[in-house]
C-alpha positions as YAML, in Angstrom:
chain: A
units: angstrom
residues:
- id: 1
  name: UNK
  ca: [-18.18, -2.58, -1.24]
- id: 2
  name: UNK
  ca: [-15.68, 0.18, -1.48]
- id: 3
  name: UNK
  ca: [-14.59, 2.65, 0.78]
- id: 4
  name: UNK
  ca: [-13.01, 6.37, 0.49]
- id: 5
  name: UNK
  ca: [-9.55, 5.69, 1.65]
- id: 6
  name: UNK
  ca: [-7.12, 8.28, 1.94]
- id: 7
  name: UNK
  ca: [-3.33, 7.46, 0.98]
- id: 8
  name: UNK
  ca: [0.12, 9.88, 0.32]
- id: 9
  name: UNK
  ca: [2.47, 8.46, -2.40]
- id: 10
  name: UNK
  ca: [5.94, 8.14, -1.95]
- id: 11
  name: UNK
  ca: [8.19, 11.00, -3.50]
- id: 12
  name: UNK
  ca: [11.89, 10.35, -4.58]
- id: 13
  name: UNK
  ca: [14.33, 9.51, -1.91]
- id: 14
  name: UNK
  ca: [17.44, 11.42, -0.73]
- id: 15
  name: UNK
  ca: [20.21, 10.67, 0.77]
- id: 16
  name: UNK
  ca: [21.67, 12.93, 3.71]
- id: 17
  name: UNK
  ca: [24.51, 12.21, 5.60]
- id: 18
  name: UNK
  ca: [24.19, 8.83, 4.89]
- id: 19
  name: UNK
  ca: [20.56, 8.27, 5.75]
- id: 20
  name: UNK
  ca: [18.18, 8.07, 3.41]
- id: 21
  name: UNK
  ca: [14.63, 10.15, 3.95]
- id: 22
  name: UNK
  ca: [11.61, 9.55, 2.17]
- id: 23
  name: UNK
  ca: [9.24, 12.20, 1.81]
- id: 24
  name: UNK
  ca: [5.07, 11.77, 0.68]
- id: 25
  name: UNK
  ca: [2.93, 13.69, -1.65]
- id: 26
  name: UNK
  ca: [0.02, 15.55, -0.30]
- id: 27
  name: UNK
  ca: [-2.91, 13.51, 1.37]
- id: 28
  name: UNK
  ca: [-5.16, 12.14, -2.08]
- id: 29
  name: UNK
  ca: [-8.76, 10.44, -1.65]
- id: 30
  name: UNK
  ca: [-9.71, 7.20, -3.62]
- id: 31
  name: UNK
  ca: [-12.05, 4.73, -3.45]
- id: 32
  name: UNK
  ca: [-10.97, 0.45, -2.85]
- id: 33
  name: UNK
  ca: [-12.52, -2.28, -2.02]
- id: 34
  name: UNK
  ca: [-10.93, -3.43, 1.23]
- id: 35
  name: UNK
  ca: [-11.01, -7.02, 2.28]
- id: 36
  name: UNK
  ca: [-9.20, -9.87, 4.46]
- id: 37
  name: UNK
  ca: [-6.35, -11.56, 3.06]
- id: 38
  name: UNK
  ca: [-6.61, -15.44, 2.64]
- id: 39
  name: UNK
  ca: [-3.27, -17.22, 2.36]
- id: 40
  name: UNK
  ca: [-4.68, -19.28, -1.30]
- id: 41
  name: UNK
  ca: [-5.44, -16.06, -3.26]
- id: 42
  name: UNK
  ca: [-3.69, -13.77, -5.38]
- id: 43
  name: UNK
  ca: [-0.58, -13.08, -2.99]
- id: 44
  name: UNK
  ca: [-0.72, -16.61, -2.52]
- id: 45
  name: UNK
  ca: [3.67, -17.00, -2.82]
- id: 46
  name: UNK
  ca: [4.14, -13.49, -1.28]
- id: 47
  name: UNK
  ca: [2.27, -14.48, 2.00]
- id: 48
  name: UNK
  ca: [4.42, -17.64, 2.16]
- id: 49
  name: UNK
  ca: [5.37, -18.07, 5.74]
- id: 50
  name: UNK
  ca: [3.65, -14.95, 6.83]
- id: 51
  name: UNK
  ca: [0.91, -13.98, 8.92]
- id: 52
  name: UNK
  ca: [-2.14, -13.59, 6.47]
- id: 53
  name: UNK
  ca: [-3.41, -11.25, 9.69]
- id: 54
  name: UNK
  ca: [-1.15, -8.36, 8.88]
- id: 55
  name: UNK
  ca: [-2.30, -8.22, 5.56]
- id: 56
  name: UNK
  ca: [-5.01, -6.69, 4.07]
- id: 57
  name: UNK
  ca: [-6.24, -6.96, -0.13]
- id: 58
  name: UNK
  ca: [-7.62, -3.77, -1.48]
- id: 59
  name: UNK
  ca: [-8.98, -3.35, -5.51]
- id: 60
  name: UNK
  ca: [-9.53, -0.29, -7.23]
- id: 61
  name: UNK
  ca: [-8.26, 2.29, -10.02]
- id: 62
  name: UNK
  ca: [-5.57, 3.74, -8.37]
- id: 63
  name: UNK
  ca: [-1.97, 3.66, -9.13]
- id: 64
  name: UNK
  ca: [-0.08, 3.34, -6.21]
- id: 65
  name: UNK
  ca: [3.40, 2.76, -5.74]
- id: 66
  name: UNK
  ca: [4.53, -0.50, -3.95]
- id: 67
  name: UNK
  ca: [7.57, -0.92, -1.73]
- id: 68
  name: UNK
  ca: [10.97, -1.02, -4.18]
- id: 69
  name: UNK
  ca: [13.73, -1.92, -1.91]
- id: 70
  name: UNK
  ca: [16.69, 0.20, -1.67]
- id: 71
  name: UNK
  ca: [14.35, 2.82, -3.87]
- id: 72
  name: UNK
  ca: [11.56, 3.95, -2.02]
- id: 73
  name: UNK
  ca: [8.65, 2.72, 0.53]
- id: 74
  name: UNK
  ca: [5.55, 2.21, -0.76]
- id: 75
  name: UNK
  ca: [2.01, 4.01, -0.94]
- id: 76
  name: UNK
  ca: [0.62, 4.68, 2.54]
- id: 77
  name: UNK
  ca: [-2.76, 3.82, 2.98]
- id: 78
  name: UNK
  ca: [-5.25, 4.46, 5.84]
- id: 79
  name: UNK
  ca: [-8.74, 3.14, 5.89]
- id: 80
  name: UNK
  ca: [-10.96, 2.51, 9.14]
- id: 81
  name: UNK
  ca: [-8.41, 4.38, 11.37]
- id: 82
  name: UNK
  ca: [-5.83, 2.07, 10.33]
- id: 83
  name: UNK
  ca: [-2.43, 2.42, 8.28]
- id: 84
  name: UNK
  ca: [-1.25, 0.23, 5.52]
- id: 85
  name: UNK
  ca: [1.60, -0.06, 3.46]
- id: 86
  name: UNK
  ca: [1.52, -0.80, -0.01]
- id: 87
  name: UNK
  ca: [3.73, -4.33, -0.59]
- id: 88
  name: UNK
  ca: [2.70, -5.67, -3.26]
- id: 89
  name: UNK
  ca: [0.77, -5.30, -6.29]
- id: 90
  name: UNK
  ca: [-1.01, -7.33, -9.79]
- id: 91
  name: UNK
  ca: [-1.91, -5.22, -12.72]
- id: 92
  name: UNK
  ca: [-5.84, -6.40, -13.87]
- id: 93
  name: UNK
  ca: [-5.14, -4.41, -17.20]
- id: 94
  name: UNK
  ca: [-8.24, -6.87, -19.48]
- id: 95
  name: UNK
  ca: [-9.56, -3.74, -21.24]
- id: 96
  name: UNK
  ca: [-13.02, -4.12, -19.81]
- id: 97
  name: UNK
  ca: [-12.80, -2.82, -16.38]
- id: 98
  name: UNK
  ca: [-8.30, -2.48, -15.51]
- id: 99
  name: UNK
  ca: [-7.92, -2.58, -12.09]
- id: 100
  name: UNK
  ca: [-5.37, -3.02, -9.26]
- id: 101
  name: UNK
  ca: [-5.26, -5.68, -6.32]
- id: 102
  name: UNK
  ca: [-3.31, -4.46, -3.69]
- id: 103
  name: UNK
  ca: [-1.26, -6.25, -1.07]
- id: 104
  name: UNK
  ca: [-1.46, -3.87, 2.02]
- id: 105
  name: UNK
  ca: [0.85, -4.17, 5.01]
- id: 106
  name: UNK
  ca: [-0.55, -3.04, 8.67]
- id: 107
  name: UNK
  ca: [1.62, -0.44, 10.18]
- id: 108
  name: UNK
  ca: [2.11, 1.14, 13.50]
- id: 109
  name: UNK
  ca: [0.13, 4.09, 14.01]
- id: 110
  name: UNK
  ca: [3.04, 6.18, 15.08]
- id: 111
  name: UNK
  ca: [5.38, 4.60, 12.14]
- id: 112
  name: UNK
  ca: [3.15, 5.73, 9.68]
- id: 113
  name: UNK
  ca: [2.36, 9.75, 11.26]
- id: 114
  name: UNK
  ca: [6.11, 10.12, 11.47]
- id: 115
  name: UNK
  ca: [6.56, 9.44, 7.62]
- id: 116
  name: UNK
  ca: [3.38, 11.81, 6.22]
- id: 117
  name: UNK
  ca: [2.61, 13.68, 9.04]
...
């Protein structure tokens, strides 16, 4: 079943005084289908030696950036009163129904306020 989610996409990084600040778009609305990770799906090499826990999968038309290191963090995602960051991502692009599946990283409540406010 999918859910409204609300999520800010990350705008181009600057450097200042040698720290780099990342700055969000404007709070958008979509619509995913959020579900538990399991360690044997998609993400299956990604979630190598992590905790499957952390993770959430989410499906759905929109195009949201994923974490580039050294370029920018990725999509912010909350759902459920929860915050997720966008890790990891497989294009479903079949010409029939093209999709996303998202891999979404729990964050900190606090972590995630500080960066879209």
């Amino acid at each position: 079943m999918r859910r409204l989610i609300q999520y800010w996409q990350p705008l181009e990084s600057e450097n200042v005084a040698g720290i780099v600040r990342q700055e969000y778009s404007d709070q958008q609305s979509a619509f995913l289908s959020m579900q538990p990770v399991d360690g044997n799906g998609s993400f299956r090499q990604y979630l190598s030696g992590r905790k499957p826990q952390d993770y959430y999968e989410a499906i759905g038309e929109a195009d949201l950036l994923v974490t580039e290191e050294g370029e920018h963090n990725g999509a912010i995602v909350l759902c459920g009163g929860k915050y997720y960051e966008v890790v990891q991502r497989q294009e479903w692009l079949n010409g029939v129904i093209n999709h996303f599946e998202y891999l979404l990283f729990i964050m900190k409540e606090q972590d995630a306020l500080e960066l879209v406010g």
